[in-house]
C-alpha positions as CSV (number, residue, x, y, z in Angstrom):
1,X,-3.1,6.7,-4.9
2,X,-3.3,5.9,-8.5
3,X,-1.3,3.6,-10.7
4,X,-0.2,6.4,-13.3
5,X,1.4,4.2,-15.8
6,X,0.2,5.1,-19.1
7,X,1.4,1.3,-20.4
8,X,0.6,-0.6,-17.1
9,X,1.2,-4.7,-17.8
10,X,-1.1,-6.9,-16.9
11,X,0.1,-8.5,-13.1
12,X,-0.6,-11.9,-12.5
13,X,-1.0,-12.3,-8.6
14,X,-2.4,-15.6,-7.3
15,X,-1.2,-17.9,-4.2
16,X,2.5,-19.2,-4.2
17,X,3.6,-21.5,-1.1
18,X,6.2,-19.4,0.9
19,X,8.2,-22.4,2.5
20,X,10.3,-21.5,5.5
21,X,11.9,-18.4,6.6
22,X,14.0,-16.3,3.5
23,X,15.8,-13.0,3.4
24,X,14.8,-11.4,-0.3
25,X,15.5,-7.9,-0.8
26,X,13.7,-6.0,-3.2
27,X,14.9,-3.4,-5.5
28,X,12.3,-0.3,-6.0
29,X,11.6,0.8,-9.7
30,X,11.2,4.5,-9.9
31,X,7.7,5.8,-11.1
32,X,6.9,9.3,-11.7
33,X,3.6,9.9,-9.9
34,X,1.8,13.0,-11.3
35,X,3.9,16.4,-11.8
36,X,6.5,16.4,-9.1
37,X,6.5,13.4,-6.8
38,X,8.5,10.5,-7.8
39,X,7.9,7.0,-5.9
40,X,9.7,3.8,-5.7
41,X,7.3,0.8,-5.9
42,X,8.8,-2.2,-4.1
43,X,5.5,-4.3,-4.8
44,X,4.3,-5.5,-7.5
45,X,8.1,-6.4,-8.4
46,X,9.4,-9.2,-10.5
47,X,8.8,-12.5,-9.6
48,X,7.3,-11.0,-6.1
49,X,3.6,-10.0,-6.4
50,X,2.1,-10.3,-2.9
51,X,3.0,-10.4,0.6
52,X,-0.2,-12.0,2.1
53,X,-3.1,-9.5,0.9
54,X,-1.0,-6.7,0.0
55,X,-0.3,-6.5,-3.4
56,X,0.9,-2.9,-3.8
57,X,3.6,-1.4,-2.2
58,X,5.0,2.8,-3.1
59,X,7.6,4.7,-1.0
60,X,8.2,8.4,-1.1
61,X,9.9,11.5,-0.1
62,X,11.1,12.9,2.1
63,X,10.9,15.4,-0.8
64,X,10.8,19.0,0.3
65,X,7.9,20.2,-1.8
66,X,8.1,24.1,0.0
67,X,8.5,25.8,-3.9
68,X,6.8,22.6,-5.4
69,X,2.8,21.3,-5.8
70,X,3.7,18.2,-4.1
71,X,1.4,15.3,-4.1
72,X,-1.5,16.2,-6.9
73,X,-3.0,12.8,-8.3
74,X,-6.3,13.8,-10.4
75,X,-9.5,11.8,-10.3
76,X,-9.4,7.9,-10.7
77,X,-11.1,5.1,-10.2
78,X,-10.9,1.4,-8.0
79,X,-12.4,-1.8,-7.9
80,X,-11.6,-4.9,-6.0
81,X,-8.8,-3.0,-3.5
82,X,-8.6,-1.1,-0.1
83,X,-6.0,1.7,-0.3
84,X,-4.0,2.6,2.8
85,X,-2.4,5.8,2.7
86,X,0.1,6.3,5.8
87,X,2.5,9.7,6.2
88,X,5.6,10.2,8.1
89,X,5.7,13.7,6.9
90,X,3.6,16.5,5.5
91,X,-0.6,15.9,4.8
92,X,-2.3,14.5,1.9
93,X,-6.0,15.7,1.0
94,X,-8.5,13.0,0.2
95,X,-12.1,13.7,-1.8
96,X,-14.0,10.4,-3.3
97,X,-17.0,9.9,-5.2
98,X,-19.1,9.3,-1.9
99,X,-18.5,13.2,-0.4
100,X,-15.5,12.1,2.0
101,X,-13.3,15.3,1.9
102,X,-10.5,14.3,4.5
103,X,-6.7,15.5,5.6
104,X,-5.2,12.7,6.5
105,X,-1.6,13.5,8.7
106,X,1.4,11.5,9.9
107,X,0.3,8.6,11.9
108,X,-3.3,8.6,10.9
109,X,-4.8,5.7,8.9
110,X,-6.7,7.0,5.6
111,X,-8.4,3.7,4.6
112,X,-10.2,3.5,1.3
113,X,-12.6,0.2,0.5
114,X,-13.1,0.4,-3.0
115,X,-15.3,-2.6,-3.3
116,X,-17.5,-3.0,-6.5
117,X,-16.1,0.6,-7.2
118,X,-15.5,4.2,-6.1
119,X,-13.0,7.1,-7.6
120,X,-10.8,9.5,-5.3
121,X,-8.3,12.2,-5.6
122,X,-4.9,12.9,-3.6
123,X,-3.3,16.4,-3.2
124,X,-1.1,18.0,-1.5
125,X,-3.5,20.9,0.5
126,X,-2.9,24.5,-0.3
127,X,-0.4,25.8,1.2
128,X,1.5,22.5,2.8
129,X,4.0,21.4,5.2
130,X,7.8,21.9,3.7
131,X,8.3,18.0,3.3
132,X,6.4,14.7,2.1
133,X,7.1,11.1,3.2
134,X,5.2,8.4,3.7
135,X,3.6,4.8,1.8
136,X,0.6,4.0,-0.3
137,X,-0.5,0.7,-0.3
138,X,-3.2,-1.6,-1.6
139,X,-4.7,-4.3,0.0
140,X,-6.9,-7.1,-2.1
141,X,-10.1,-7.8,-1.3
142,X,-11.0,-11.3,-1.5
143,X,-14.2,-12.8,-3.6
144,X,-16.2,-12.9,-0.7
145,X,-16.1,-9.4,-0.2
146,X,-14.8,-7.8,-3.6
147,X,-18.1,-6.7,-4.4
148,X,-18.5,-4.9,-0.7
149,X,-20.4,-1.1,-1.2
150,X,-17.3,1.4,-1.4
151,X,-16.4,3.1,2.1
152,X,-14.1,5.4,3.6
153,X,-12.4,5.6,7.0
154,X,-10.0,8.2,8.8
155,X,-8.6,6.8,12.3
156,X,-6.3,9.8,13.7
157,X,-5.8,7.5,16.8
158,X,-4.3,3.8,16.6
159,X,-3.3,1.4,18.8
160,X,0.3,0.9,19.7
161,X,2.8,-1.8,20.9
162,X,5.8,-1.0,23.1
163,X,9.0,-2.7,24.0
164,X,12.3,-1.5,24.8
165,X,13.0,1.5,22.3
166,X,10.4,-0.1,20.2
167,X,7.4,2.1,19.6
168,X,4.9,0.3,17.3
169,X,1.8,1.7,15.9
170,X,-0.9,-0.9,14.3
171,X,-2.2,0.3,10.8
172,X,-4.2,-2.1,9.8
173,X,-5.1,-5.9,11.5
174,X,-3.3,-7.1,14.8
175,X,0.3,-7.2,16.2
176,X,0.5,-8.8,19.1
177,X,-2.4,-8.3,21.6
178,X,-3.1,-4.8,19.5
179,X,-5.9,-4.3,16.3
180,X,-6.1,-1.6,14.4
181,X,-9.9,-0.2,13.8
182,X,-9.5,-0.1,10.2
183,X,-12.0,-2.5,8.7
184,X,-9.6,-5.7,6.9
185,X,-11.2,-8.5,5.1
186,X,-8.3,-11.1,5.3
187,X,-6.2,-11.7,8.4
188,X,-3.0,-9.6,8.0
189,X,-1.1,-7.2,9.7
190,X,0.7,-3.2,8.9
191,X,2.4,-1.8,11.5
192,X,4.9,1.2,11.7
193,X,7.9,0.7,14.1
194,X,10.0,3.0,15.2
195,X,12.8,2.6,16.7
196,X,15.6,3.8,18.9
197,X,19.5,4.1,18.2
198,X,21.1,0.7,19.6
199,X,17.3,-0.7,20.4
200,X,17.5,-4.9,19.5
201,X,13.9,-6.3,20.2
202,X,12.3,-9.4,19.3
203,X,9.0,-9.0,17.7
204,X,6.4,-11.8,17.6
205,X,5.0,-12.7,14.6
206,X,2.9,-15.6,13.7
207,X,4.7,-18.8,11.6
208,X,2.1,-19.5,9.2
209,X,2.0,-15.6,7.8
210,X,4.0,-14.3,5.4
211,X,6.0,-11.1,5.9
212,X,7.9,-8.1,4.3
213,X,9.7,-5.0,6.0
214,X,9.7,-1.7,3.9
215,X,12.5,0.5,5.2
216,X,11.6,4.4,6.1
217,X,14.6,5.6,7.6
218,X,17.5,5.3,9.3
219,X,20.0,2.2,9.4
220,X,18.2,-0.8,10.7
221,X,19.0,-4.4,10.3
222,X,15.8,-7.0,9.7
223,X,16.8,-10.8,10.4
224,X,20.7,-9.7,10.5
225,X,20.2,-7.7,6.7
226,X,21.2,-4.4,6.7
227,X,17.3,-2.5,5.2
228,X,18.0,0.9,3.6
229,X,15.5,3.5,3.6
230,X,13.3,2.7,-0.1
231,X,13.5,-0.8,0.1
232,X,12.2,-4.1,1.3
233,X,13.1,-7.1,2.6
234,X,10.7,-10.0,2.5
235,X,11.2,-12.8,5.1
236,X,8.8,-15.6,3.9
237,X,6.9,-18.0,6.7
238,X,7.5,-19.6,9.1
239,X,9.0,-17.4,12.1
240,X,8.1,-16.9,15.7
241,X,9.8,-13.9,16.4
242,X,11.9,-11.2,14.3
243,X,14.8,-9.5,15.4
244,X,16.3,-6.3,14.7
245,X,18.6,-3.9,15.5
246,X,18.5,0.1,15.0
247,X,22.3,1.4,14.5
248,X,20.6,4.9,14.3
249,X,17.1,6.1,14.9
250,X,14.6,5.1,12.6
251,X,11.9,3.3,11.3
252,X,10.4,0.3,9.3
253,X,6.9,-0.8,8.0
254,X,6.0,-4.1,9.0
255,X,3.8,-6.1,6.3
256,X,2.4,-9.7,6.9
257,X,-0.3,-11.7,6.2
258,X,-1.8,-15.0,5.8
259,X,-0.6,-16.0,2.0
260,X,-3.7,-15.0,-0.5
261,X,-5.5,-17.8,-1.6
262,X,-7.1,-16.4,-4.9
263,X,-5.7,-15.6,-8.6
264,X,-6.0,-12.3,-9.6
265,X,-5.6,-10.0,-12.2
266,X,-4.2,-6.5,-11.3
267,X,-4.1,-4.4,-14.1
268,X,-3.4,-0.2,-13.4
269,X,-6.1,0.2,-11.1
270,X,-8.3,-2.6,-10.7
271,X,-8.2,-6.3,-9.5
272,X,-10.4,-8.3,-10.9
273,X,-10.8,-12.5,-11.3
274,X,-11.0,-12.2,-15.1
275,X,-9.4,-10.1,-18.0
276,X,-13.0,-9.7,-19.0
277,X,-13.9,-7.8,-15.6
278,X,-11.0,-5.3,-15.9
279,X,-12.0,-4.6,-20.3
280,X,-15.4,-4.4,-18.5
281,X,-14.0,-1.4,-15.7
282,X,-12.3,0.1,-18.1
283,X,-15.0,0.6,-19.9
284,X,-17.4,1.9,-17.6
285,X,-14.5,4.7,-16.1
286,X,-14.4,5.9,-19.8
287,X,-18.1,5.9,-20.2
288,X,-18.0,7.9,-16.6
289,X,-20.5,5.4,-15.0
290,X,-20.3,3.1,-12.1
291,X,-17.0,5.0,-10.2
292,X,-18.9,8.2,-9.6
293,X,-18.0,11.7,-9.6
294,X,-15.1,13.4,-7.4
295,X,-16.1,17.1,-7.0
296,X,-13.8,20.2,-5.6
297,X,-11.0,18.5,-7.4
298,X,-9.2,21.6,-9.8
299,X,-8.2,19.4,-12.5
300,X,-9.4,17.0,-15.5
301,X,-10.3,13.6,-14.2
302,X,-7.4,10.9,-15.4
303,X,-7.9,8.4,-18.5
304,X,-7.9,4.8,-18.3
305,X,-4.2,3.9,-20.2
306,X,-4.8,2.1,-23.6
307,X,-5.6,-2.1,-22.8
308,X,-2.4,-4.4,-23.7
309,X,-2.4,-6.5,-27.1
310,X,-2.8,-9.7,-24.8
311,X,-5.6,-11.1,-22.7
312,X,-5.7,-10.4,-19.6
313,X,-5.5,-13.7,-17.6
314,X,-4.7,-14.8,-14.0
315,X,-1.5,-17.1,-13.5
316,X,0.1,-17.8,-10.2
317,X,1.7,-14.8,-8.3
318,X,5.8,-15.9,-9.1
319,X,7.3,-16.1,-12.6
C-alpha cells in the first residue's frame, strides 16, 4: 500500500531506548487512501516512529464497499521496506513489477520485499466481497539487507498459538514456540489474536522487545487499558508476559520487536540512510527506471509528490 500524501514530511525514524514497561495510546490521523477507502495511520505518529522494525502502521474498514470500488491504489514504487498486507474482511489483488499477480484473503500473509526497489498495485478485484477490513504495514529493512533483490510471497496457511479463548495466528517472526514463513530480516514479531468474550490470558513476550497492540475489534483491554477498534496502545520493554481481557469477542494485532538500531529517513514511499538516496529514488520513479513496470493495472501509474523545501536528514526516531 502506498503513502498517497501529495505533501508527505520528511520522517525521521532512528533508535530511541524504550526503558521499562509504558501504556501510550495513540491517536490515528485519518488519510484518504485513493478514491473511496479512508485509513487511520497509527504509525508514523508524533513523537512515535517505530515499534521495533515496523515503522508504518494503517487501519481500515470495515467499510462496506458493495456499491463502491473499494481498495484501488495505482502503480507505485518501494525501496528499503517489506510491506505486509493482512485482511480481516474482503480480498485485495496484488500485481508488482516482477509478474506476481496474487489475491491475497483474510488470514493470508501478502509479503512484499522491496529491497533495492520494486513497484506494485492494490485493488479491490472485480466484483468483491460486500466489506473491507484489515492493516497495511511496513517493515524496515536494515543496511545489511536494504539492498536485497525485490521478492514476493503469499502464505495462505500460518502458524497458530492457542490458549484458553485465545486463538493466535503468527504473521510475521515468532510468538512463542510458533514462526511465521514469511522471510523477516530483523527479529520481531506480528501476530493476529483473536479472542473470546470473557477470555483473560497471559501472553509471553520477550523483555528486551518493544511492543504495540493495534485494536481490530471488539472491546478488549491490553495491560488493564481499555483498546478501541482504530487505535494503538504501545507498551514499551521490558515485560514477560501481557495480559488481557476480551469484554466482547474480538481481536487485536500484536506488534514487537527488538528496538531498530539504524537512523532512517522515511519519506512517502521509501526509506533510505540519506536525503540524497530518497532525491535520488525520486528521481529514478519519475524517469520510470529502476522500479519496473506493473502491467494489467487499468489506470495511470502514481506521481512521486513534489520534494519538501528542507533536506532530508536522519534524526532520532522521538521529537
Amino acid at each position: 500500500m502506498s503513502n498517497l500524501d501529495r505533501k508527505p514530511a520528511p520522517t525521521a525514524c532512528g533508535r530511541e531506548a524504550a526503558i521499562g514497561p509504558v501504556r501510550d495510546l495513540l491517536a490515528a490521523r485519518q488519510v484518504r487512501l485513493g478514491e473511496s477507502t479512508v485509513v487511520r495511520r497509527l504509525l508514523p505518529n508524533l513523537g512515535r516512529r517505530m515499534v521495533g522494525a515496523w515503522c508504518f502502521v494503517d487501519h481500515y474498514g470495515p467499510d462496506d464497499i458493495a456499491d463502491e470500488p473499494g481498495m484501488q491504489v495505482p502503480p507505485h514504487p518501494h525501496m528499503g521496506l517489506q510491506t505486509v498486507s493482512w485482511l480481516h474482511q474482503g480480498e485485495v489483488l496484488h500485481r508488482d513489477s516482477l509478474g506476481s499477480l496474487q489475491t491475497v484473503r483474510p488470514y493470508e500473509l501478502g509479503l512484499m520485499t522491496s529491497g533495492r526497489a520494486i513497484s506494485h498495485s492494490e485493488e479491490s478485484p472485480r466484483p468483491h466481497a460486500r466489506y473491507l477490513h484489515g492493516a497495511q504495514l511496513w517493515v524496515a529493512l536494515p543496511d545489511t539487507h536494504r539492498h536485497t533483490a525485490p521478492a514476493f510471497e503469499h502464505h495462505p496457511d500460518l502458524p497458530v498459538v492457542t490458549a484458553p479463548g485465545l486463538r493466535a495466528t503468527v504473521i510475521l517472526g515468532t510468538l512463542d514456540t510458533a514462526t511465521s514463513p514469511g522471510t523477516a530480516y530483523t527479529p520481531l514479531v506480528g501476530a493476529d489474536l483473536a479472542l473470546a468474550e470473557g477470555a483473560s490470558p497471559r501472553l509471553p513476550v520477550l523483555p528486551d522487545f518493544e511492543y504495540a497492540v493495534l485494536a481490530m475489534a471488539g472491546r478488549i483491554d491490553v495491560d488493564g487499558v481499555p483498546v478501541e477498534p482504530g487505535s494503538m496502545l504501545y507498551l514499551g520493554c521490558g515485560r514477560t508476559a501481557l495480559p488481557l481481557r476480551a469484554h466482547t469477542d474480538g481481536a487485536v494485532l500484536l506488534l514487537g520487536g527488538a528496538p531498530f538500531e539504524e537512523r532512517l529517513v522515511m519519506w512517502w514511499n521509501f526509506i533510505g540512510r540519506s536525503g540524497e538516496e530518497i532525491v535520488q529514488a525520486r528521481n529514478d520513479w519519475e524517469k520510470g527506471s529502476r522500479f519496473g513496470e506493473v502491467h494489467g493495472y487499468d489506470g495511470a501509474r502514481l506521481r512521486a509528490p513534489e520534494l519538501p523545501s528542507i533536506p532530508l536528514k536522519t534524526r532520532g526516531r522521538a521529537r
